[in-house]
C-alpha positions, 0 to 999 in steps of 0.5 A: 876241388872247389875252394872258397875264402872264409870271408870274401876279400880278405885273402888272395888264394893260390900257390902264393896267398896274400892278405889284403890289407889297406893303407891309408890314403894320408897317413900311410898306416897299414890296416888289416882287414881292409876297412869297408863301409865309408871309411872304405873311401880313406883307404887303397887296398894293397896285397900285404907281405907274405912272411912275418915274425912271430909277435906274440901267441897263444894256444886256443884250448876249448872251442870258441863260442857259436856264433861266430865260431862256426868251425868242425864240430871235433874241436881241436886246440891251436896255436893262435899268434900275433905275426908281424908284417915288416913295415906293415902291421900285425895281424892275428892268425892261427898257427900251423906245421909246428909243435905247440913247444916248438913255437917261439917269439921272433920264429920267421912265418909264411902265409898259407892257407888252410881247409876250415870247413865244408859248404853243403854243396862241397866247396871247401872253406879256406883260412889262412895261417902262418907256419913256419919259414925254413927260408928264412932264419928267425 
């Protein structure tokens, strides 16, 4: 099966995805997603932590307007959240592989990736997502 990102750059696929993320050349801060454009030169790209906790969340209930949601025409609502990278930064994602009430402040999450949409020539389009890390305690 041909996969693609969502957007180019903005995560490793495979067994073990990661974001790229960019840290800034002075002051260290962690970005996500990597800056492009000029301010692109005030940062190195870095692969940012796999696992986080949950910050804060959400359920996306109705389907987001088009452009730029340009998602499966069967809407279905999802957790969406705030994860936090340890010593990094917090990045939003969608939810996955819970119950919406089996979601809590502090639960201990993995990147994965997961099939969005289709191009016409049948190559997969992939986003990624947090879902719950049972090697982990919360």
């Amino acid at each position: 099966m041909n996969t693609r990102p969502i957007a180019a750059g903005l995560f490793d696929e495979g067994a073990s995805p990661r974001l790229r993320g960019g840290r800034h050349r002075q002051t260290g801060r962690f970005v996500f997603p990597c800056p492009q454009g000029g301010e692109r030169d005030s940062y190195d790209e870095v692969r940012l932590a796999s696992t986080g906790t949950l910050w804060s969340w959400t359920i996306q209930r109705f389907r987001p307007k088009s452009p730029p949601y340009t998602g499966p025409e069967a809407f279905e609502p999802f957790a969406l959240g705030y994860v936090a990278l340890a010593g990094q930064t917090i990045v939003e994602a969608r939810l996955t592989g819970m119950a919406f009430d089996a979601i809590r402040i502090g639960m201990a999450l993995r990147l994965t990736t997961l099939p969005f949409a289709t191009d016409p020539d049948g190559t997969t389009v992939l986003i990624y997502a947090f879902e719950p890390d049972g090697d982990r305690a919360s």
